[in-house]
Backbone as a chain_set.jsonl record, in Angstrom:
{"seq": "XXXXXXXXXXXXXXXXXXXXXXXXXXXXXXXXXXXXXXXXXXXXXXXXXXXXXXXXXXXXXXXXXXXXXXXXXXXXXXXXXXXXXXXXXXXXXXX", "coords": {"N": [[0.816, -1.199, 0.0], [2.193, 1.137, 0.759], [3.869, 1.845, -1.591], [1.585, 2.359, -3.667], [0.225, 4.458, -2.136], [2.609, 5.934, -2.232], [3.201, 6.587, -5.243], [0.968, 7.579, -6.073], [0.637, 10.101, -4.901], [3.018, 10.998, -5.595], [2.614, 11.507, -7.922], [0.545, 13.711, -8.266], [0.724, 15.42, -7.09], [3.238, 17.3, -7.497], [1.641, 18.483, -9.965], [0.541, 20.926, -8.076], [2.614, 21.663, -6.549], [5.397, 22.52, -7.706], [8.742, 21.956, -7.709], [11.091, 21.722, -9.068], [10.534, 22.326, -11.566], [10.827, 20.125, -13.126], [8.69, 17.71, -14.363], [8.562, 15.232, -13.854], [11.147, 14.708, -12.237], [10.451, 15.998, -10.009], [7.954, 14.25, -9.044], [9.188, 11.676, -8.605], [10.93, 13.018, -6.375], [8.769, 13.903, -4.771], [7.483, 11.175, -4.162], [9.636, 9.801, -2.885], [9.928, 11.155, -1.168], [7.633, 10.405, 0.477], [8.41, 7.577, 0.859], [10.302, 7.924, 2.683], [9.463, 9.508, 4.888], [7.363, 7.622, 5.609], [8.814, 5.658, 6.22], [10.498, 6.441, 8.65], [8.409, 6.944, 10.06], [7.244, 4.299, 11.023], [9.277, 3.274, 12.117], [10.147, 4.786, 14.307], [7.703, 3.92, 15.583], [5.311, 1.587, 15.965], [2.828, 1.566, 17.139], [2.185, 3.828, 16.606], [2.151, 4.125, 14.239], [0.065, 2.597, 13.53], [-2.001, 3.833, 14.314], [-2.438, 6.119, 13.041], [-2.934, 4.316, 10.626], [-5.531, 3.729, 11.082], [-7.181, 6.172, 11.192], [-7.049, 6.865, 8.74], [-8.776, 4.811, 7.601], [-10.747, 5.566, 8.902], [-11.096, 8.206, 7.213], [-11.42, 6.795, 4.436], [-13.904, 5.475, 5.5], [-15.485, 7.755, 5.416], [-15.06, 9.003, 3.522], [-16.751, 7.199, 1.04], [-19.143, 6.741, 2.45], [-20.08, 9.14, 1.882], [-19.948, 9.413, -0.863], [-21.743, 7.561, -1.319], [-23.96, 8.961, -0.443], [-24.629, 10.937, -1.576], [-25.139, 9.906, -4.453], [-27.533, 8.966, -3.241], [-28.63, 10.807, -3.349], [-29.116, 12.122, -5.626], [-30.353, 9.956, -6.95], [-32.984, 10.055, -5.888], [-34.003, 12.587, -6.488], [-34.764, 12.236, -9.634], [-37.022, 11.238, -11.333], [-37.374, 8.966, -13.098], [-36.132, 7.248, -11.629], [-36.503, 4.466, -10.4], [-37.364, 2.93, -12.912], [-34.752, 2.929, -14.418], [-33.038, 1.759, -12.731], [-33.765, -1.289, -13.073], [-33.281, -1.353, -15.611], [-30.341, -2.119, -16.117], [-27.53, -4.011, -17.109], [-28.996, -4.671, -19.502], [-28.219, -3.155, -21.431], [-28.498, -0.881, -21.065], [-28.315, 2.579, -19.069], [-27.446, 4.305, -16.071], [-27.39, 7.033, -16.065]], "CA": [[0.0, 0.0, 0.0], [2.65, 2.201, 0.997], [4.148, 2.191, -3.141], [0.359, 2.979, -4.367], [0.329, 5.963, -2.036], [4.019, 6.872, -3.046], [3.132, 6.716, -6.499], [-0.321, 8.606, -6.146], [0.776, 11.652, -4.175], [4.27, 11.603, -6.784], [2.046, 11.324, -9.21], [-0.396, 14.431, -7.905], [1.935, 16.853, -6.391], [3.991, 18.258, -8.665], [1.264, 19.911, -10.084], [0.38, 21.372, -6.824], [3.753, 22.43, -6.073], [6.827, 22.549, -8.644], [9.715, 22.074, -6.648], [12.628, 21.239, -9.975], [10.346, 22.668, -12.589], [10.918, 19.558, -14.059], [7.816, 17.304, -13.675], [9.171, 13.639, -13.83], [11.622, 14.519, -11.263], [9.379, 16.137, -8.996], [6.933, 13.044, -9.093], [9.971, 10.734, -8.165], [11.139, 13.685, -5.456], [7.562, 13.309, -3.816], [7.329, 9.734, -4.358], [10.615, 9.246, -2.425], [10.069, 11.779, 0.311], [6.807, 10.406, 1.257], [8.372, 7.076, 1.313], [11.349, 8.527, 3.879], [8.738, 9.745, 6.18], [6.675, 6.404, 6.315], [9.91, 4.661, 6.785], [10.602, 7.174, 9.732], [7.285, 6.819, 11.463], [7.706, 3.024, 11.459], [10.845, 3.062, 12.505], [9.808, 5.166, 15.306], [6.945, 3.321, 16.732], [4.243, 0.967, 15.667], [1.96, 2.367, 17.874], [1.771, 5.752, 15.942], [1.817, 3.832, 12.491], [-1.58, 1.429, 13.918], [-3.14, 4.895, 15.013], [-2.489, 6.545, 11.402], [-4.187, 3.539, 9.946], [-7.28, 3.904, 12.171], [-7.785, 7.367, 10.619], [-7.199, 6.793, 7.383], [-9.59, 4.062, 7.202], [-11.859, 6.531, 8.987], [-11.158, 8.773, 6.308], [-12.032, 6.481, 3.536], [-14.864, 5.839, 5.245], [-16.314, 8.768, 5.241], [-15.846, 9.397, 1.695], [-17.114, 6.271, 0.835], [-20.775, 6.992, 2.697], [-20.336, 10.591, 1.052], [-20.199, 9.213, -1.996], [-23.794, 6.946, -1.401], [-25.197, 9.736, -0.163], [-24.386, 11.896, -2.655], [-25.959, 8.998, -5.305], [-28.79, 8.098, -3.441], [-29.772, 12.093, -3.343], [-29.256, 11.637, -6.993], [-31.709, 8.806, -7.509], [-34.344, 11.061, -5.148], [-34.167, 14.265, -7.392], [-34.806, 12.035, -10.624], [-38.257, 11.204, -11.689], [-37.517, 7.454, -13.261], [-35.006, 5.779, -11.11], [-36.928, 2.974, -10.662], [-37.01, 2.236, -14.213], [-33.794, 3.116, -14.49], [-32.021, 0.971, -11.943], [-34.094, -2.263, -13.577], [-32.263, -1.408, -16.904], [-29.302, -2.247, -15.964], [-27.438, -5.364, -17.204], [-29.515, -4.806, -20.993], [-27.606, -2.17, -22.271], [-28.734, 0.612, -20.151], [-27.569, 3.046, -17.875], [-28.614, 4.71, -14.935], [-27.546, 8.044, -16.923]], "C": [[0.858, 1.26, 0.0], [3.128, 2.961, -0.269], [2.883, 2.926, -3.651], [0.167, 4.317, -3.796], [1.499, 6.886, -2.616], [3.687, 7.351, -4.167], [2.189, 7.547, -6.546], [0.372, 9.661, -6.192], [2.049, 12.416, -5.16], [3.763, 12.158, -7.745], [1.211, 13.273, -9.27], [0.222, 15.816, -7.345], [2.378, 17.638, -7.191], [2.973, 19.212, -9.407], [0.514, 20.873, -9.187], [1.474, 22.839, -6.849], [5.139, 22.192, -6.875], [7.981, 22.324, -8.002], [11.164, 22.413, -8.003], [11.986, 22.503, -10.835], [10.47, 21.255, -13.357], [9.609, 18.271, -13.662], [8.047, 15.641, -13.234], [9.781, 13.629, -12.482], [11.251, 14.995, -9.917], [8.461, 14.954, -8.292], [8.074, 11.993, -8.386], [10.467, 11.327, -6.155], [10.358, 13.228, -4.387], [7.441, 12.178, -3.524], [8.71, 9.466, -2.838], [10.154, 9.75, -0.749], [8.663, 11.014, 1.131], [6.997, 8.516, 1.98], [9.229, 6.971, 2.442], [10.835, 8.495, 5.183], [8.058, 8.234, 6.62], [7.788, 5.724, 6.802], [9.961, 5.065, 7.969], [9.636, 6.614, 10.62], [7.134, 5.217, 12.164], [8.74, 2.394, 12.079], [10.633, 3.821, 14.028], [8.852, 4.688, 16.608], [5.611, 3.007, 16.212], [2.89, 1.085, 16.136], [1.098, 3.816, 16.847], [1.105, 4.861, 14.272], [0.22, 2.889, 12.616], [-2.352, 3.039, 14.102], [-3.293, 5.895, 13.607], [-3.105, 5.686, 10.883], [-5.153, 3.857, 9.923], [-7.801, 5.147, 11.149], [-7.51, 7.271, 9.561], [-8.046, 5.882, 7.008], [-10.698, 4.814, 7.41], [-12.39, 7.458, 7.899], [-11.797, 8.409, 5.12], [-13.762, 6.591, 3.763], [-15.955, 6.701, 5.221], [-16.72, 9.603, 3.484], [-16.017, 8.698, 1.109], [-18.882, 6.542, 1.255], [-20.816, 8.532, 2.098], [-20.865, 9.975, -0.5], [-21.771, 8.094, -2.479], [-24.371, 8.118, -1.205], [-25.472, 10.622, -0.919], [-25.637, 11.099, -4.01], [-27.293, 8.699, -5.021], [-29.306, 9.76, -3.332], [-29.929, 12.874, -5.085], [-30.742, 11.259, -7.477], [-33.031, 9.647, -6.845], [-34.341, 12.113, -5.765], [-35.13, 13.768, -8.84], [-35.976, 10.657, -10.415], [-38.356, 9.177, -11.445], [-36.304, 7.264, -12.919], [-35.33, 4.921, -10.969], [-36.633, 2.32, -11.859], [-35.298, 2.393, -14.707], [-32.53, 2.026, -13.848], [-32.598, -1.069, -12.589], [-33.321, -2.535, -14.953], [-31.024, -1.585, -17.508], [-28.847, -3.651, -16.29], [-28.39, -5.354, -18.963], [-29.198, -3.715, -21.683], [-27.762, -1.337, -22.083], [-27.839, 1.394, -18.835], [-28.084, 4.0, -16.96], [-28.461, 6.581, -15.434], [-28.534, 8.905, -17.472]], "O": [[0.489, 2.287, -0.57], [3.022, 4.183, -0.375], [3.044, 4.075, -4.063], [-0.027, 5.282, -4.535], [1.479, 7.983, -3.174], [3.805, 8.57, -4.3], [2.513, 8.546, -7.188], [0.744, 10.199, -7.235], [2.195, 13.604, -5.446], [4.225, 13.101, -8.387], [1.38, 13.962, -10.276], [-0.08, 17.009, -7.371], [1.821, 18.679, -7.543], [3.199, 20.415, -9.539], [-0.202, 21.679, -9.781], [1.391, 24.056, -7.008], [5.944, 21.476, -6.282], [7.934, 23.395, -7.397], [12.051, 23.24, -7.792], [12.618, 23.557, -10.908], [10.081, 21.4, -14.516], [9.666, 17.909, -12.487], [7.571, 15.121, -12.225], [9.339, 12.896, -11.597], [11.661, 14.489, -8.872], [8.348, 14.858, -7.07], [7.586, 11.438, -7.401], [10.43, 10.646, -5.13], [10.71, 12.533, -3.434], [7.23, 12.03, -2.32], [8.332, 8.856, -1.838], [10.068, 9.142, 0.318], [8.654, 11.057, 2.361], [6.361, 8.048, 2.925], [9.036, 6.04, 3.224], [11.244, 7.925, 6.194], [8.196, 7.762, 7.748], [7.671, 5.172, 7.896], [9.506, 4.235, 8.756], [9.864, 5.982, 11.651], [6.971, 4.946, 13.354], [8.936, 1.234, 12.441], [11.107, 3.167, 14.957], [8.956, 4.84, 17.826], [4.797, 3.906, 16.001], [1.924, 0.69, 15.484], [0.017, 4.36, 16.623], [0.097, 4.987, 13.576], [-0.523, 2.675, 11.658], [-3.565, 3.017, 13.897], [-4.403, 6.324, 13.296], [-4.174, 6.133, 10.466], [-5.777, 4.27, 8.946], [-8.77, 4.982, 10.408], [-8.146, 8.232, 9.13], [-8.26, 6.0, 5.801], [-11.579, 4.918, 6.557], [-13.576, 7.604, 7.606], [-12.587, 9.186, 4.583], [-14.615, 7.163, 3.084], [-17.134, 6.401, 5.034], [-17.584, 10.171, 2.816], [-15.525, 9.006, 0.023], [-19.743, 6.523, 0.376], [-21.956, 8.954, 1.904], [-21.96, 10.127, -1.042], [-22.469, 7.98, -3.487], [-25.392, 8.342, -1.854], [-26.595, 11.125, -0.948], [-26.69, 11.626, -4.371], [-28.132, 8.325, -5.841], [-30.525, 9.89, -3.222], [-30.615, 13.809, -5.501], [-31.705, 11.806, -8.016], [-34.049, 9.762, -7.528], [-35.128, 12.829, -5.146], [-36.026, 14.508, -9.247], [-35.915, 9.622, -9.752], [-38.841, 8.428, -10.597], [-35.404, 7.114, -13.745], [-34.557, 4.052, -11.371], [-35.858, 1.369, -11.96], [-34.929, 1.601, -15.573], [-31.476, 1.657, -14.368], [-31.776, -1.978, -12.473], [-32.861, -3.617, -15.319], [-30.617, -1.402, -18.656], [-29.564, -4.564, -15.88], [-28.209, -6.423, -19.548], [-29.954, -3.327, -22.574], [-27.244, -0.519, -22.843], [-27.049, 0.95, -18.002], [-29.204, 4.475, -17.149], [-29.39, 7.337, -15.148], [-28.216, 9.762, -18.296]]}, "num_chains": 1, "name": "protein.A"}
């Protein structure tokens, strides 16, 4: 997990924040530094790195039930969702 975040945030940063100007090596920059720090905090105390989990799972899930609630206030605005959600699976979409 810790590579997929490296790679994300490398990936996502740079255009945030430029650091080289150059964007490749920025992306590797970030990538590296963020795996420095996780190394660090693990290295420091397993304790801290179990309690960072916790909230990042929290985190997901919160934008995880955002994102139903968001959909199902979707489907309540719009007339034919019923028929809509049956159409699914025959070449339809809830669109």
């Amino acid at each position: 997990m810790l590579g997929l975040y490296a790679s994300a945030f490398g990936s996502y940063a740079p255009n945030l924040l430029s650091i080289t100007g150059d964007t490749n090596l920025d992306a590797h920059l970030y990538s590296s530094a963020i795996i420095i720090i996780a190394t660090a905090i693990n290295y420091y105390s397993i304790k801290v790195v179990s309690q960072i989990e916790s909230y990042a799972v929290m985190i997901k899930l919160v934008i995880l039930i955002g994102f139903i609630g968001v959909g199902i206030i979707g489907l309540i605005g719009n007339p034919n969702w019923s028929n809509s959600i049956w159409n699914i699976g025959k070449g339809h979409s809830i669109l």
